[in-house]
C-alpha positions in Angstrom: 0.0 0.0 0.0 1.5 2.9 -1.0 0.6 6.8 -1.8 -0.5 7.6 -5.7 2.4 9.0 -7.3 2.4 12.7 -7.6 3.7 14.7 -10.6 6.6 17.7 -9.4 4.2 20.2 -10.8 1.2 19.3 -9.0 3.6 19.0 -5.7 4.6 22.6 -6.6 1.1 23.8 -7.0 0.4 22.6 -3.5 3.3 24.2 -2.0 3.0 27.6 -3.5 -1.1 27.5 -2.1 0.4 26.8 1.2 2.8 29.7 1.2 0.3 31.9 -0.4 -2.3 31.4 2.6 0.1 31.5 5.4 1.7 35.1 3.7 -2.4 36.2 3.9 -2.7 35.2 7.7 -5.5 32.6 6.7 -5.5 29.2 8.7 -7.7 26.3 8.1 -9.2 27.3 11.3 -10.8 30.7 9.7 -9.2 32.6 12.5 -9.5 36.4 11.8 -5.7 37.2 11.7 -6.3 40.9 10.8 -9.1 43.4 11.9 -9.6 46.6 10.3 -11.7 49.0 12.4 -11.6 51.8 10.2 -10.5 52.9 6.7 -11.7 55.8 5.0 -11.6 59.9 4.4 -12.7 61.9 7.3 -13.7 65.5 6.7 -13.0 67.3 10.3 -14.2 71.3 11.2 -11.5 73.5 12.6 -10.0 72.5 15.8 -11.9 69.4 16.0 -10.7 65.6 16.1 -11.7 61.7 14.7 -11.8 59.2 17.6 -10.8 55.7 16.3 -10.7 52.4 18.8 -9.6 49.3 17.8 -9.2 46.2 20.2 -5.9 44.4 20.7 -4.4 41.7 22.6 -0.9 40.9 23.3 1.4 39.8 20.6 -1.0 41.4 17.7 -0.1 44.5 16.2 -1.5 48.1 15.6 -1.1 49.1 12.3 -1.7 53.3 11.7 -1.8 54.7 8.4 -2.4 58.2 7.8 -2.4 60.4 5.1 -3.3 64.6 4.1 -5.9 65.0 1.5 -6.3 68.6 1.8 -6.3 71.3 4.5 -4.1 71.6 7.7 -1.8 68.4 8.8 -3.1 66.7 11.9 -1.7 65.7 15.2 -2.2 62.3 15.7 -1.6 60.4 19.0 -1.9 56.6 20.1 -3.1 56.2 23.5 -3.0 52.4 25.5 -6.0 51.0 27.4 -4.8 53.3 30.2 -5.2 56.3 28.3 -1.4 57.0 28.3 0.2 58.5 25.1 1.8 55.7 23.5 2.9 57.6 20.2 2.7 61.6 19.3 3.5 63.2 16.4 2.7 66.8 15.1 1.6 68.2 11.7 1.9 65.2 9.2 1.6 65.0 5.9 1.8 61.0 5.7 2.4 58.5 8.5 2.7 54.7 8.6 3.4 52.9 11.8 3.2 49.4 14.0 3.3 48.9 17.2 3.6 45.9 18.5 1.2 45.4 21.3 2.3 44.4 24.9 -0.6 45.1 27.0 -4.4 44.0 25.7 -7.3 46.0 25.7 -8.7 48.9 23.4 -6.2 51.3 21.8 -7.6 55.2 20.9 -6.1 56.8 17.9 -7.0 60.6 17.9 -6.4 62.7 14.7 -6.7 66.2 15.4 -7.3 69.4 13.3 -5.0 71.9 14.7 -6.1 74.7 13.0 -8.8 77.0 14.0 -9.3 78.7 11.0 -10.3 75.9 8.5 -10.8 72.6 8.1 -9.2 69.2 7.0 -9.4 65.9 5.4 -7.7 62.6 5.4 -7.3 59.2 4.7 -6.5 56.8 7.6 -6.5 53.1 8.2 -6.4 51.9 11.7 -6.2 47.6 12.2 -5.0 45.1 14.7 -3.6 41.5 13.7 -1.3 38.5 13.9 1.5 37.4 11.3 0.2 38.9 8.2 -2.5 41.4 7.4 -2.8 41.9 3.2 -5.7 44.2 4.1 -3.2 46.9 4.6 0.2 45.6 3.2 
């Protein structure tokens, strides 16, 4: 009793769906390896601010992508499940970061319109996930 014989190209095939899923973050499992809580263009009034929240738990990662359409550049700041500032940065024109999260619980991202004269929009992606996310790489 032995296996059916398998051609090298079939054996490739297999192989290269295999590497495929586990670059996506899929498992067999249908665990949800990446969670987007929000991606879109905001419109925001002078000196106002967007209020994102996105769950995480240890060993996952917080992906933050931000970007200017038009108007001032925001502020944006990270803050942990304690409310302390866990990233700041000051009039941006494009930002792309991820943290690697230590401590679980829900994460705030605030993007702020600093000015008070006009207003602003951007484009921003906030997610949380294991291994691989293709929703935003």
């Amino acid at each position: 009793m032995g296996s059916r014989p398998r051609s090298r190209r079939s054996l490739i095939r297999v192989v290269g769906s295999l590497s495929v899923a586990g670059l996506a973050g899929c498992t067999a499992r249908g665990d949800r390896a990446c969670r987007v809580s929000y991606a879109g263009i905001d419109t925001v009034r002078a000196a106002e601010q967007q209020r994102y929240s996105v769950a995480a738990n240890t060993g996952e990662r917080l992906y933050l992508w931000v970007r200017r359409q038009q108007g001032s550049r925001p502020t944006v700041t990270v803050l942990t499940p304690t409310d302390e500032p866990l990233f700041e940065a000051g009039r941006i024109e494009r930002l792309e970061r991820v943290f690697d999260i230590e401590e679980p619980g829900s994460y705030t991202v605030l993007i702020q319109n600093t000015s008070t004269a006009s207003g602003a929009q951007w484009e921003t992606t906030v997610a949380a996930y294991r291994g691989w996310c293709s929703e935003v790489f």
